[in-house]
VOGU-350282 format. One record per residue (C-alpha): residue in one letter; residue number from 1; x, y, z. Coordinates in nm, 4 decimals, padded with zeros to 6 digits, always signed. Each point is the difference from the previous one (the first is absolute). Layout:
BEGIN
 resn resi       xx       yy       zz
    A  NUM        X        Y        Z
...
This chain:
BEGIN
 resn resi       xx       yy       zz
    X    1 -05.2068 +02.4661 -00.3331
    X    2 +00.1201 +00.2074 +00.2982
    X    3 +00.3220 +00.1701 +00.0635
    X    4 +00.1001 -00.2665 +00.2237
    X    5 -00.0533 -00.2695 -00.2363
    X    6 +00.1838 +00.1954 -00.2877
    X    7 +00.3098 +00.1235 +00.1894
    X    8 -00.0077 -00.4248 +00.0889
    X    9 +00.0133 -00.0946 -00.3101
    X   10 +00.2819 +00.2660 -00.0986
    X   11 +00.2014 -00.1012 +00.2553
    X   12 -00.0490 -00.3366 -00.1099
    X   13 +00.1502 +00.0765 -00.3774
    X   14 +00.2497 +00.1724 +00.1548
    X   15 +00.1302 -00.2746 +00.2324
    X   16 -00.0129 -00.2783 -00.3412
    X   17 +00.1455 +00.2849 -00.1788
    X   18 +00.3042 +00.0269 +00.2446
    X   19 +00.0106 -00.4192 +00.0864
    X   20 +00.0074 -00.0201 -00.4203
    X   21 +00.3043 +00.2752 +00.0068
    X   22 +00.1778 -00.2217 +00.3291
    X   23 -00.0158 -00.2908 -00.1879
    X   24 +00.1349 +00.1350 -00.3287
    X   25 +00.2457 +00.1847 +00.1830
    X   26 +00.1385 -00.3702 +00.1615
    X   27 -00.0727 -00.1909 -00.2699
    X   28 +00.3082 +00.2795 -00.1733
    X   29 +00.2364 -00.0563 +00.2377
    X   30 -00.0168 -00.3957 +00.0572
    X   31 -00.0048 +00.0049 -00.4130
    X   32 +00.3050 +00.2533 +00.0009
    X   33 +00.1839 -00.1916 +00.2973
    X   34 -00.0557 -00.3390 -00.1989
    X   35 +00.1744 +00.1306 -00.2909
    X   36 +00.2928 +00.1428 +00.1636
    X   37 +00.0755 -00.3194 +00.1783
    X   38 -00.0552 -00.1882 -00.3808
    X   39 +00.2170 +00.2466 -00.1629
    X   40 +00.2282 -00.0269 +00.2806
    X   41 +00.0532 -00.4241 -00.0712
    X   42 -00.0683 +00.1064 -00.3283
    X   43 +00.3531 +00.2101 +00.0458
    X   44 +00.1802 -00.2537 +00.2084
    X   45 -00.0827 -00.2567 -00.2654
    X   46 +00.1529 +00.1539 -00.2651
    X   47 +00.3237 +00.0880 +00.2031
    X   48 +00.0749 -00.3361 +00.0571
    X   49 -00.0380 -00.0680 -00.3377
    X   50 +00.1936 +00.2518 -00.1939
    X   51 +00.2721 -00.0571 +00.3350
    X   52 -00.0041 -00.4079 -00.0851
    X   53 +00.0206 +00.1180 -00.3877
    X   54 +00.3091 +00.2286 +00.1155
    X   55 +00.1875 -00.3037 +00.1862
    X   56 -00.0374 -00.2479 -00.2653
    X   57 +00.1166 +00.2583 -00.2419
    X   58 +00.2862 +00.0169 +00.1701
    X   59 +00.0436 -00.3349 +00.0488
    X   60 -00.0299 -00.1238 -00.3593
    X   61 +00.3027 +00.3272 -00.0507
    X   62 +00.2197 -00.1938 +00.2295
    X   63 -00.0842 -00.2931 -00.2147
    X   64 -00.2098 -00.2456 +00.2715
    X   65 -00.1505 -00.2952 -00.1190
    X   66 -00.3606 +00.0521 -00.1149
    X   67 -00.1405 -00.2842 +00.2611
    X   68 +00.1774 +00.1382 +00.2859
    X   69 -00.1210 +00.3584 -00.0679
    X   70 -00.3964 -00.1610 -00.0679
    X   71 +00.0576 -00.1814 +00.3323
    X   72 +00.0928 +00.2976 +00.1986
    X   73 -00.2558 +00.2625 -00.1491
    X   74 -00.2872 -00.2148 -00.1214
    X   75 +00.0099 +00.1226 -00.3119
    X   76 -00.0792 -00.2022 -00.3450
    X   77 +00.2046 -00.1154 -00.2148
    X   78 -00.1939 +00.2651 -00.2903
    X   79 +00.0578 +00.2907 +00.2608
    X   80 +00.4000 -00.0839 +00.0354
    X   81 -00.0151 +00.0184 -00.3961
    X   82 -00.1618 +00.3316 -00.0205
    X   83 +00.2412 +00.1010 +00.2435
    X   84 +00.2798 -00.1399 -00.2181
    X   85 -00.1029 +00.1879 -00.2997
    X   86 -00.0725 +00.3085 +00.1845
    X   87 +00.3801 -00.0319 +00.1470
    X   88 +00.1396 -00.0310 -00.3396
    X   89 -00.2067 +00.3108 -00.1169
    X   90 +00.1610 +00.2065 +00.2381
    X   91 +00.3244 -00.1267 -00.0813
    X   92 -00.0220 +00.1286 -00.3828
């Protein structure tokens, strides 16, 4: 083997070496961008639930029928219960 042919084949380790570290290095970010945007729904999901579980709360206080309140928030009949007993809880 001659220098020529060795400093090839060094340069050649080098360049997979740095491809491999490009590709990790993108392979982060789109994984790290992915799970900001899910944790972001992720987020948004559970605000419109706990704000859906705050107005029918309310509205089973001001004493709203259970199928209008189901109708308007898509909530189940079991959920409005829990709701129920968590409103009387707070009461006592």
């Amino acid at each position: 083997m001659n220098i020529a042919h060795y400093l090839e084949l060094q340069g050649m380790k080098k360049g997979r070496l740095e491809g491999l570290m490009e590709g990790m290095r993108k392979r982060m970010l789109e994984g790290l961008l992915e799970g900001m945007d899910k944790g972001r729904l992720e987020g948004k999901k559970e605000g419109r639930r706990q704000a859906t579980r705050s107005i029918a709360m309310h509205l089973l206080a001001g004493g709203v029928d259970h199928t209008l309140i189901k109708n308007c928030t898509g909530l189940t009949e079991k959920e409005l219960q829990h709701l129920h007993a968590e409103y009387f809880m707070k009461l006592i």
